[in-house]
VOPAGU-2260 file (C-alpha; in pm, 1 decimal, decimal comma):
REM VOPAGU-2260
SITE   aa  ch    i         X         Y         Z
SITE  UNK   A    0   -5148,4   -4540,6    -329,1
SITE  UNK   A    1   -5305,7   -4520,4      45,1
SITE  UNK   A    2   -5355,3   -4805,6     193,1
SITE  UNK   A    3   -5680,7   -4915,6     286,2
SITE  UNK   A    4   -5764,7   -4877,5     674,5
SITE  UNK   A    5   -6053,2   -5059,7     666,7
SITE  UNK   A    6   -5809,5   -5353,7     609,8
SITE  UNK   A    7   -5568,2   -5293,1     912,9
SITE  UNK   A    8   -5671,1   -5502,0    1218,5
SITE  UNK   A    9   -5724,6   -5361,0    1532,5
SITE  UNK   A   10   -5465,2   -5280,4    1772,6
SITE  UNK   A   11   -5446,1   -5569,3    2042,0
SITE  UNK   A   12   -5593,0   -5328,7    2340,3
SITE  UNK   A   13   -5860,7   -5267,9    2137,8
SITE  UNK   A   14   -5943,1   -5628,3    2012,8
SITE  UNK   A   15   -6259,4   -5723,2    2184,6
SITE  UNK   A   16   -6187,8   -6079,4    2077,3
SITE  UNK   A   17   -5842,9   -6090,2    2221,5
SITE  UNK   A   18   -5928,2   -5948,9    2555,3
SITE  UNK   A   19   -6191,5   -6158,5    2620,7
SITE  UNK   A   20   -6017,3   -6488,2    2532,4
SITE  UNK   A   21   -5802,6   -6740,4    2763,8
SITE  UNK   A   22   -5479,1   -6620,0    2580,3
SITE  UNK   A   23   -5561,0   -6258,3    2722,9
SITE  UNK   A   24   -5653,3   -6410,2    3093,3
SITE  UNK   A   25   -5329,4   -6226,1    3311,1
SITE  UNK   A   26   -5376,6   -5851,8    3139,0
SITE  UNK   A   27   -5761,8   -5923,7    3267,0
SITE  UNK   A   28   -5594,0   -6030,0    3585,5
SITE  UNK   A   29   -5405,1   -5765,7    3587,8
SITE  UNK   A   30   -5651,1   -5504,7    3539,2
SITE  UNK   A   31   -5883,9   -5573,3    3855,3
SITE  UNK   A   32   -5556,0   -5490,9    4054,2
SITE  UNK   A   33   -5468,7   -5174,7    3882,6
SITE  UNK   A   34   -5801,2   -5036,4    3803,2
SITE  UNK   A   35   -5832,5   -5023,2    4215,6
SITE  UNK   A   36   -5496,5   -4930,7    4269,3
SITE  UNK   A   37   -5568,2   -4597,9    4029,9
SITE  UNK   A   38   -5887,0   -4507,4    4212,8
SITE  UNK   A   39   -5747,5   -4585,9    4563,8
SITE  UNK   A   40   -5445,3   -4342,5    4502,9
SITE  UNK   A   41   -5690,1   -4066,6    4347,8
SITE  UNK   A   42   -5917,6   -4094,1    4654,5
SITE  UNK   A   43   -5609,0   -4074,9    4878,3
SITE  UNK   A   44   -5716,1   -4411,1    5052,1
SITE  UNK   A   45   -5462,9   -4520,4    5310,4
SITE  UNK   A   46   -5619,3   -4830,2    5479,9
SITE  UNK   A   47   -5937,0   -4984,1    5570,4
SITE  UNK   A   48   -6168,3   -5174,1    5822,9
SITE  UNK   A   49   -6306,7   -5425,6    5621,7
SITE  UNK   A   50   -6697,6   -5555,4    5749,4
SITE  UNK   A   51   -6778,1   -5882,2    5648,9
SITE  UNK   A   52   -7100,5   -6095,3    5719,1
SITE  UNK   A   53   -7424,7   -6207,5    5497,3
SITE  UNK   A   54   -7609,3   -6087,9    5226,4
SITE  UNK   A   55   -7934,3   -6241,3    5360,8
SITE  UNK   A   56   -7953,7   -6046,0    5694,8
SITE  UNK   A   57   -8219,0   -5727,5    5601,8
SITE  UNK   A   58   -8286,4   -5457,7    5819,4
SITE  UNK   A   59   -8679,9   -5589,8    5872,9
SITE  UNK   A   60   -8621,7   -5959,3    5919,1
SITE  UNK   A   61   -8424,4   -6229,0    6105,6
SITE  UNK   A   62   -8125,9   -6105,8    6305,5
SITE  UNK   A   63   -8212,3   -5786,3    6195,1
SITE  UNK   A   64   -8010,4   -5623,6    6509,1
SITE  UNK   A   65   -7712,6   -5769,9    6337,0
SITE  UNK   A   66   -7771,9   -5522,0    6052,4
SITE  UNK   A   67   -7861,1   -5240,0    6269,9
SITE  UNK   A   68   -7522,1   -5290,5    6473,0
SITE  UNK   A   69   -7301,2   -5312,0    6141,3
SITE  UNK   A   70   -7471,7   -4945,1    6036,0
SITE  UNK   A   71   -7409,9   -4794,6    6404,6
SITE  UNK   A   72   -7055,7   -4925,8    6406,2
SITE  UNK   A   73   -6955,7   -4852,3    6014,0
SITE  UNK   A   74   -7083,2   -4472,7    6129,0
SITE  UNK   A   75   -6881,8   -4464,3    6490,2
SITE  UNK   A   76   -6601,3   -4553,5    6303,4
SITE  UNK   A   77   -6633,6   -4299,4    6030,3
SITE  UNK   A   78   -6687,0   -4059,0    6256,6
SITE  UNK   A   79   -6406,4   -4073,3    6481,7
SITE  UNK   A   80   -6188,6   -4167,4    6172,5
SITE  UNK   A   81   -6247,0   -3861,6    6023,9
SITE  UNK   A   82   -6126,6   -3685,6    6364,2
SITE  UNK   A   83   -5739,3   -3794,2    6284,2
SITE  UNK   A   84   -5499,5   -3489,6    6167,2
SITE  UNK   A   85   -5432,7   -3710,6    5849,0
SITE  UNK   A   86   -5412,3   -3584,8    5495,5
SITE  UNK   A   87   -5508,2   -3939,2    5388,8
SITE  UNK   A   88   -5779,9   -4135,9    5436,0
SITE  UNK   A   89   -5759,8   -4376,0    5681,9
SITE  UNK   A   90   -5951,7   -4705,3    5788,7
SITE  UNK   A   91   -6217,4   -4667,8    5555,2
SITE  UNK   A   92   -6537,3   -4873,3    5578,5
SITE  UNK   A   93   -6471,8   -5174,4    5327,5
SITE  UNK   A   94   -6719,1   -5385,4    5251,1
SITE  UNK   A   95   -6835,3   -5706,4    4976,6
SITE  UNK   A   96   -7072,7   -5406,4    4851,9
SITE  UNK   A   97   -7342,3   -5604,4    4800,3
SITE  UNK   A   98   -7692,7   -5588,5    5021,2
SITE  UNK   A   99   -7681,5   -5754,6    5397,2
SITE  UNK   A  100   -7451,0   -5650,9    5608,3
SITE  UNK   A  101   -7222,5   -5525,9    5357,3
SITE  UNK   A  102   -7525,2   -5283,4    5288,5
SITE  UNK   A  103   -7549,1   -5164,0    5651,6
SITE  UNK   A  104   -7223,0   -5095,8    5699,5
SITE  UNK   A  105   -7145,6   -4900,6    5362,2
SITE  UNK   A  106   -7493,2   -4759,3    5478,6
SITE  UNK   A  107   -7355,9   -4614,7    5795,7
SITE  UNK   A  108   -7019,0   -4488,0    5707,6
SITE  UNK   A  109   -7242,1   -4300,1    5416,8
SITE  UNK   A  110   -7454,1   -4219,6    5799,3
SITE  UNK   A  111   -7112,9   -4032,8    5902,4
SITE  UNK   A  112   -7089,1   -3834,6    5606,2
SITE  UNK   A  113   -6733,1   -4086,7    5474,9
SITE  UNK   A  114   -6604,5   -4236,2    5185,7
SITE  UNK   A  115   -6666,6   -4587,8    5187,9
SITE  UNK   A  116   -6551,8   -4912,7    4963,2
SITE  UNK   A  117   -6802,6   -5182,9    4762,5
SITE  UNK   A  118   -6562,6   -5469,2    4652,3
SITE  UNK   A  119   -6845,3   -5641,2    4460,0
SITE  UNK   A  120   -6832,3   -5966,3    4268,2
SITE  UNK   A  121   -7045,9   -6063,9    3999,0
SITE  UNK   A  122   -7313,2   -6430,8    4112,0
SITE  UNK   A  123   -7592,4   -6572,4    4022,9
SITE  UNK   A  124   -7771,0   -6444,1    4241,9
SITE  UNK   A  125   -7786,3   -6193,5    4547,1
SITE  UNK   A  126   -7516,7   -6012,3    4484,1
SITE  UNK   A  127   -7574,9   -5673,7    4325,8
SITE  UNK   A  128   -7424,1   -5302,7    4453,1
SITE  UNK   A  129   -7594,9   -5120,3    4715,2
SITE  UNK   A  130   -7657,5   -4771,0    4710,2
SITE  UNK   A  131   -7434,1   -4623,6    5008,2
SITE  UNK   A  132   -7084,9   -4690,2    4845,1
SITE  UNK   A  133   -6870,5   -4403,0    4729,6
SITE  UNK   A  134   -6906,6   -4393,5    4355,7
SITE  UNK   A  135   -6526,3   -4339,5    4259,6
SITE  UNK   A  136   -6482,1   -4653,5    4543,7
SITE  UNK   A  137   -6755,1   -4904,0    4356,8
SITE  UNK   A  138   -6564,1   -5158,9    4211,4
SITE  UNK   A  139   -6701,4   -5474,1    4046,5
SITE  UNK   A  140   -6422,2   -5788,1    4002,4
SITE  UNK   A  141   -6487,3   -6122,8    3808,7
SITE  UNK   A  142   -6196,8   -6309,1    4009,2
SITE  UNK   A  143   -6292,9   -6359,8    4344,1
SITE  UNK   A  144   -5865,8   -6390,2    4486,1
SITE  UNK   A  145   -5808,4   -6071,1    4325,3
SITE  UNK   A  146   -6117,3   -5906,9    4550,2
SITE  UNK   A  147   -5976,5   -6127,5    4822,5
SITE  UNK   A  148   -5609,2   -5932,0    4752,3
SITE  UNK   A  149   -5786,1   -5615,8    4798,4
SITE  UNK   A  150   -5983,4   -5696,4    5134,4
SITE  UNK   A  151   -5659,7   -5826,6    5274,6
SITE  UNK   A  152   -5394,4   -5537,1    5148,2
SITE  UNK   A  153   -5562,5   -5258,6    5280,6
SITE  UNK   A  154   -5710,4   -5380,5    5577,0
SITE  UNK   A  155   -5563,6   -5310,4    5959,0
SITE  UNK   A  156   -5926,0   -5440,1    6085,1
SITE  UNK   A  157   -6220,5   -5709,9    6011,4
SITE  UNK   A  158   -6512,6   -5718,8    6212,5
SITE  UNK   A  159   -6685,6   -6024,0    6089,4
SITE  UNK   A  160   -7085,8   -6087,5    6175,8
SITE  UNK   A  161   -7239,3   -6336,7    6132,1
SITE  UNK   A  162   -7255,0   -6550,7    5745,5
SITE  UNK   A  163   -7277,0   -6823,2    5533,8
SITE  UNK   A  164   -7017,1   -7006,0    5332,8
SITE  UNK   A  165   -6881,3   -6662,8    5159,1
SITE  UNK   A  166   -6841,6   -6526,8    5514,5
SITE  UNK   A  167   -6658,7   -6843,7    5609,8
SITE  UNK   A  168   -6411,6   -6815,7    5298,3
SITE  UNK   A  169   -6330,0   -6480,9    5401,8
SITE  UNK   A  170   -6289,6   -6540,2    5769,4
SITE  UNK   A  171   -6105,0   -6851,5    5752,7
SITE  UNK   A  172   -5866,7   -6693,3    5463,6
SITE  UNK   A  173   -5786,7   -6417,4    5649,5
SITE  UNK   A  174   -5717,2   -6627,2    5982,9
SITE  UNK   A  175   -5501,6   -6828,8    5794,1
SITE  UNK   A  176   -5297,8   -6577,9    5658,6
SITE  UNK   A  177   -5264,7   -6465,7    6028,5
SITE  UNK   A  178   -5121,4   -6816,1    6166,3
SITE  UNK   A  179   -4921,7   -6833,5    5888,3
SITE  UNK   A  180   -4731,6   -6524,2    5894,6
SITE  UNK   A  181   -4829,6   -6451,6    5552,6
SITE  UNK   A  182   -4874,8   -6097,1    5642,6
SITE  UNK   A  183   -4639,8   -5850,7    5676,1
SITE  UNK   A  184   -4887,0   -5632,2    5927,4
SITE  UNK   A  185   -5088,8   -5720,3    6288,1
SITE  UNK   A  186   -5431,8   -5720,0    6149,3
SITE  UNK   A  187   -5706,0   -5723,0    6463,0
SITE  UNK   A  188   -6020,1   -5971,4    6366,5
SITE  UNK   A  189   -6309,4   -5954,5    6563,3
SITE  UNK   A  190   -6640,1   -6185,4    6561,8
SITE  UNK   A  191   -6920,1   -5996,8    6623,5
SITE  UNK   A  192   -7249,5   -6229,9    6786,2
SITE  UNK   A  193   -7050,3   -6448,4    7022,5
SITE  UNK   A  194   -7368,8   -6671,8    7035,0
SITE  UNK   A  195   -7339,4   -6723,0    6694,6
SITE  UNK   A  196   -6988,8   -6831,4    6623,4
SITE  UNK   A  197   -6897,9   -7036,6    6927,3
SITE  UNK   A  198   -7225,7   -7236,9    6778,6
SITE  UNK   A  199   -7106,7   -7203,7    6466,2
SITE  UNK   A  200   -6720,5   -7295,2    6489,6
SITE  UNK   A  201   -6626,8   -7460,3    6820,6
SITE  UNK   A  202   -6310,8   -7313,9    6822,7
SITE  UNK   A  203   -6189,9   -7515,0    7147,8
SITE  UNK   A  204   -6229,1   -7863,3    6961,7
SITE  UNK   A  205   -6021,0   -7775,4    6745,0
SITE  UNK   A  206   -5755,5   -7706,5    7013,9
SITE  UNK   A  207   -5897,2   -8038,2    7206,7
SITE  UNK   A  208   -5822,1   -8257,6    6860,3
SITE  UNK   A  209   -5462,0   -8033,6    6817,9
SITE  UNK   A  210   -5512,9   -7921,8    6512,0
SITE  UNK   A  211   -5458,4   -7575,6    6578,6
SITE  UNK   A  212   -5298,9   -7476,2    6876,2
SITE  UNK   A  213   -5436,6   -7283,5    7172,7
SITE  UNK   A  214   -5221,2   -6967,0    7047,6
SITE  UNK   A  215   -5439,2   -6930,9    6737,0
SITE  UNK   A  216   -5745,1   -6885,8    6946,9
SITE  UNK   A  217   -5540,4   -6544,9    7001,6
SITE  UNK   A  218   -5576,5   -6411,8    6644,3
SITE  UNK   A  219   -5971,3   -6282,2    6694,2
SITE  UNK   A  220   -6150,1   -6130,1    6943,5
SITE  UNK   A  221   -6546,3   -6141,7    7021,7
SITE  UNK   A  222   -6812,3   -5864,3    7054,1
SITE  UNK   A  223   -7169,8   -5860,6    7098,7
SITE  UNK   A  224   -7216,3   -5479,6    7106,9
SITE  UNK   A  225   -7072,7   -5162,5    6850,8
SITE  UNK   A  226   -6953,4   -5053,8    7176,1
SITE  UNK   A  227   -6736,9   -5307,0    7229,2
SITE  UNK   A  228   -6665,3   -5386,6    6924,2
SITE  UNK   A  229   -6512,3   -5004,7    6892,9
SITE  UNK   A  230   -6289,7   -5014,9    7212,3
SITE  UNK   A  231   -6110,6   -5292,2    7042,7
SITE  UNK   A  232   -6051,1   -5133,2    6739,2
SITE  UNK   A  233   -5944,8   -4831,2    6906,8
SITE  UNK   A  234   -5707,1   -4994,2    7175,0
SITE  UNK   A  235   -5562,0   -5215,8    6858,2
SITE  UNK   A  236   -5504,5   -4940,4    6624,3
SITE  UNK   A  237   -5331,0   -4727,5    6843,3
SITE  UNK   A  238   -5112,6   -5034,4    6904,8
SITE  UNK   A  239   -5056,2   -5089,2    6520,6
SITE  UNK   A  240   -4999,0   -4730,3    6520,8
SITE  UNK   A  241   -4679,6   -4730,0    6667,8
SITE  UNK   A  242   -4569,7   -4993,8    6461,7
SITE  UNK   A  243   -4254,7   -4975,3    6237,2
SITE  UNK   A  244   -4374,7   -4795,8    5881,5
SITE  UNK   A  245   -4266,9   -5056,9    5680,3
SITE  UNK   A  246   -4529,2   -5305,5    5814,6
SITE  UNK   A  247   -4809,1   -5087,2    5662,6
SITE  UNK   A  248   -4883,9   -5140,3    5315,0
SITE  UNK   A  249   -5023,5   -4783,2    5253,1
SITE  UNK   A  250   -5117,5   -4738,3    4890,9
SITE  UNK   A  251   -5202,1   -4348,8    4913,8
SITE  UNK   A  252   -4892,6   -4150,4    5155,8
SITE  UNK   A  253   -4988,9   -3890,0    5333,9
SITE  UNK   A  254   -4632,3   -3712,1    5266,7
SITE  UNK   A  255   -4357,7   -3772,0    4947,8
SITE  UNK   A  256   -4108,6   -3977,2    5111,0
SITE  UNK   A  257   -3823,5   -3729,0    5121,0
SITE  UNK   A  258   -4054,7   -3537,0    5353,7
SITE  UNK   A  259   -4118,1   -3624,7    5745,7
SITE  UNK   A  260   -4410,5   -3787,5    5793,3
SITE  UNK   A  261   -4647,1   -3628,4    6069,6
SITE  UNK   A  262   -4728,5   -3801,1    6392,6
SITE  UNK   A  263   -4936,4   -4119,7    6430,2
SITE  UNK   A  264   -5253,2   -4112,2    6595,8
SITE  UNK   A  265   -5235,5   -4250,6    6954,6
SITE  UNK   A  266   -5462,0   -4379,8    7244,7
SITE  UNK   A  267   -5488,1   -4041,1    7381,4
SITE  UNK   A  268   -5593,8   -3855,8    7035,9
SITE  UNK   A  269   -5832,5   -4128,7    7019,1
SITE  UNK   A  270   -6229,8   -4022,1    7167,1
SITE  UNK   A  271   -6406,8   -4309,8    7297,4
């Protein structure tokens, strides 16, 4: 006699009530770091500059030049990133991928004709995908350390403008990593609206009251123009460039590792 397979239960990948319940948590976990991991290998990713900054700031209202300078930057940056002899793609415009400044600068590394990164999180409110990211690079996580994981992995750059409390979190993470030596790569963090931060963080109390030291104040660097902004990046990749291999965390290589691995970019490859 058959059996009946209308009375077999489902297989446990395919048990919608497993899956979605707190015994099932870590494979969900799990899954918003290797769903990224697969597309980031496909699309031969090897790093990224990650933008950072608010979702409020439009390109028609207040501090709208902060959203204009995000999109001319995101674009520079594209542009001469795509002038490297690399068979990888490397520092790729990463962004939140929601509207704001995240928009602009997915916006203007879509300008440059690039692949570019959304690491969207579902909220309330605000927070939705813009139209500029690369579609096979649109990802959408539920756990915000696990989107955290992936700004931080990847990047060799932030350029943060200014933000609110998310902003914040993802500065102040990131710095702290830094002190702490909790990376295993120089990452170069700049804050872009000098204005706006040393209002916004006073930096040098913090020094005055000891409770960071004057060293940290090291760990970021300020712009006020995607000029300036660039000449940093350039001048502190080419540095991280001729850093030992094993301090870069590439997920896509540009060579199988029994072959030699062609020359890194320097200072003098580099157009300003």
């Amino acid at each position: 006699m058959s059996q009946n397979t209308e009375s077999r239960p489902p297989l446990a990948y395919r048990n919608d009530d497993f899956l979605k319940g707190p015994d099932a948590r870590p494979l969900r976990m799990l899954s918003e770091y290797l769903e990224p991991l697969s597309h980031f290998r496909r699309q031969r990713i090897r790093d990224t500059i990650v933008f950072f900054g608010s979702a409020r700031i439009r390109e028609d209202g207040p501090l709208s030049e902060y959203y204009r300078d995000a999109r001319t930057l995101a674009a520079m940056l594209t542009s001469w990133a795509k002038t490297l002899r690399e068979r990888t793609y490397r520092y790729v415009v990463c962004t939140g991928g929601g509207p704001g400044i995240m928009e602009a600068a997915n916006r203007g590394a879509s300008d440059a004709k690039g692949k570019t990164i959304g690491l969207n999180i579902g909220l309330p409110f605000e927070q939705l995908p813009n139209p500029y990211i690369t579609g096979e690079l649109n990802f959408e996580f539920h756990y915000f350390f696990m989107r955290k994981f992936w700004f931080a992995y990847l990047s060799k750059a932030l350029v943060v403008f200014p933000g609110g409390f998310g902003t914040l979190d993802e500065l102040f993470e990131i710095l702290t990593l830094a002190q702490t030596r909790k990376l295993a790569k120089k990452i170069t963090i700049i804050l872009y609206g000098t204005g706006f931060w040393k209002e916004i963080v006073n930096f040098d109390a913090l020094v005055k009251h000891g409770t960071i030291s004057a060293t940290d104040l090291e760990l970021f660097h300020f712009a006020d123009s995607p000029e300036a902004a660039m000449q940093i990046l350039q001048d502190a990749l080419a540095e991280q460039a001729a850093a030992p291999e094993a301090e870069i965390p590439a997920i896509s290589h540009s060579v199988k590792p029994d072959e030699p691995r062609p020359a890194s970019p320097n200072a003098k490859d580099k157009p300003a």
